[in-house]
N, C-alpha and C positions, 0 to 999 in steps of 0.2 A: 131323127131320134128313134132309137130301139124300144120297142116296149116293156121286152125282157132282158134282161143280162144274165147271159149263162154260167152258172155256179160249175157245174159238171158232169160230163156226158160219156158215162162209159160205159164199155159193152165187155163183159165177162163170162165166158163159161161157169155155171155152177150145182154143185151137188145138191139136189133138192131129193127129199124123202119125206114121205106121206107115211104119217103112221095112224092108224084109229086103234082106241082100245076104252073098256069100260070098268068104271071103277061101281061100287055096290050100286049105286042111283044114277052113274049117270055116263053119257057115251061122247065122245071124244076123238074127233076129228082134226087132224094137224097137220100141216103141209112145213115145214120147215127148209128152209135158205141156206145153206152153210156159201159165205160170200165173205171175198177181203174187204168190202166195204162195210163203212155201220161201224169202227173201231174193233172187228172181231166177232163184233155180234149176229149168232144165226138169229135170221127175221123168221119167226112163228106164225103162222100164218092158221086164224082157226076157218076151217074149211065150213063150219057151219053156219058161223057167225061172220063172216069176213073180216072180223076183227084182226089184228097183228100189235107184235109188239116185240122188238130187240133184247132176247135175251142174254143175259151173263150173270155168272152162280151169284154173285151178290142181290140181282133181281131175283132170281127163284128165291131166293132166301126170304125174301119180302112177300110176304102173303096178301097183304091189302096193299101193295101195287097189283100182284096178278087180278085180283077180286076185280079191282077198278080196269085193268087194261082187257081184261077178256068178258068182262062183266058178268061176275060171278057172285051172286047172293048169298052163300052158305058157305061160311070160313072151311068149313071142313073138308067141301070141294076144290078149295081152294088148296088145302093142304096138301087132297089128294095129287093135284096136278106138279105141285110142287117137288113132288118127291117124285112122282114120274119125270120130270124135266131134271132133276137131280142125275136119275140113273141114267138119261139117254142124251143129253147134251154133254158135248166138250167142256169141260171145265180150264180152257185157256187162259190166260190171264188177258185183263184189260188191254188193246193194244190202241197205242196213238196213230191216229188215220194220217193226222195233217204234220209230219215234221219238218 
């Protein structure tokens, strides 16, 4: 008997860019994934925090997800980022991983 059953295992070449910038209060460190897996979605990756989380423009648009996934206490920093990940993320559309 196996103890794990392999879902999926794959190796990809991928474009990653680090970008840090600061907004009035506060500074921002970001490693981003641009990868065909994740349904299209660049993985964010905050370099300060290790936190991440799968962006796509419908997620930027949502502010109290970002708040929650990068764990941000002041909606306004929150907005800040949003509109940074507005300007510098692909705005692809949603794509289906598994057809």
């Amino acid at each position: 008997m196996e103890l794990f059953e392999k879902l999926y295992d794959e190796h990809e070449k991928v474009q990653v860019r680090f970008v840090g910038f600061t907004t009035y209060d506060t500074r921002y460190d970001f490693g981003i994934v641009y990868t065909n897996m994740f349904f299209g979605k660049p993985l964010v990756v905050c370099m300060q925090t290790g936190r991440s989380a799968l962006l796509d423009p419908r997620d930027i648009e949502d502010v109290e997800y970002l708040q929650k996934a990068f764990h941000i206490a002041e909606a306004q920093q929150a907005e800040d980022l949003a509109l940074f990940f507005k300007e510098e993320l692909p705005s692809a559309p949603f794509q289906t991983q598994y057809e």
